[in-house]
N, C-alpha and C positions, 0 to 999 in steps of 0.2 A: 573483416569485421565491418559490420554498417553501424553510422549511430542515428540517433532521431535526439534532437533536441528541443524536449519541450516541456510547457509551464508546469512548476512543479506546485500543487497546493499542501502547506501545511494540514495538519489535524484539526488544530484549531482555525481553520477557516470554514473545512467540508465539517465542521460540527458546533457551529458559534448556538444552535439550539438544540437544547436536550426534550426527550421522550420519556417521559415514565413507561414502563410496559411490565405488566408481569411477567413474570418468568417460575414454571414447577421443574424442580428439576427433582432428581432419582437422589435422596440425602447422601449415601456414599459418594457417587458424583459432586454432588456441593462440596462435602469432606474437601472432597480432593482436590478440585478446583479451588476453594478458600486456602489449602496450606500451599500450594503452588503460587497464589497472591501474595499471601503474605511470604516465600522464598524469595520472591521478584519485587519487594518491597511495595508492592500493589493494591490498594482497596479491589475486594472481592467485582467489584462494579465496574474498577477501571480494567480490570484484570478483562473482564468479559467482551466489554468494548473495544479494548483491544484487541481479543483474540478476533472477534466481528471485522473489524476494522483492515484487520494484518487481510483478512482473506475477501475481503471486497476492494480492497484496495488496489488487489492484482487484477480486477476488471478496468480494461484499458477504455479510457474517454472518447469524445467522439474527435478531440484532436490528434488522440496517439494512432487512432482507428486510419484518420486520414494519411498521419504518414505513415502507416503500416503497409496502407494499400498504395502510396506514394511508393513506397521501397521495390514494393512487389512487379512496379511496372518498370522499374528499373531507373525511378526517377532518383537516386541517391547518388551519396558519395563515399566510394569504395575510401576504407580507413586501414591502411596495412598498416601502422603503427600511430598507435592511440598520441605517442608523447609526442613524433614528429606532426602531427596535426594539432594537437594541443600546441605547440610551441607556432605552428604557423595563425593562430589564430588572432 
């Protein structure tokens, strides 16, 4: 196992400003996405943001990028057990 440790940003940092945008969506679609909000205790809005969020947020940055391609050149360090390097750290 290899790890890469790096800066983690909260939500409310990569979002401290908001966009208005319209948004049409198909009404059954709205249906169904509005009672899945409100299941997850959600405003219909945060509900959406979220799901936006959840999946741009697995695009890796230009520093995860770096040590991605760090790893790849064999610059890392080999992790055969996560809790004996946790404990050496």
């Amino acid at each position: 196992m290899y790890i890469c440790i790096q800066a983690i940003f909260s939500t409310t940092n990569l979002m401290k400003s908001k966009k208005n945008v319209p948004l049409r969506l198909d009404l059954d679609l709205f249906e169904l996405a509005k009672a899945k909000a409100n299941a997850e205790k959600r405003s219909f809005n945060n509900y959406v943001e979220y799901l936006i969020f959840k999946d741009v947020g697995n695009i890796p940055n230009d520093i995860t990028k770096k040590a991605i391609e760090e790893l790849r050149k064999g610059h890392g360090e080999e992790i055969k057990n996560l809790h004996d390097w946790l404990d050496s750290l």
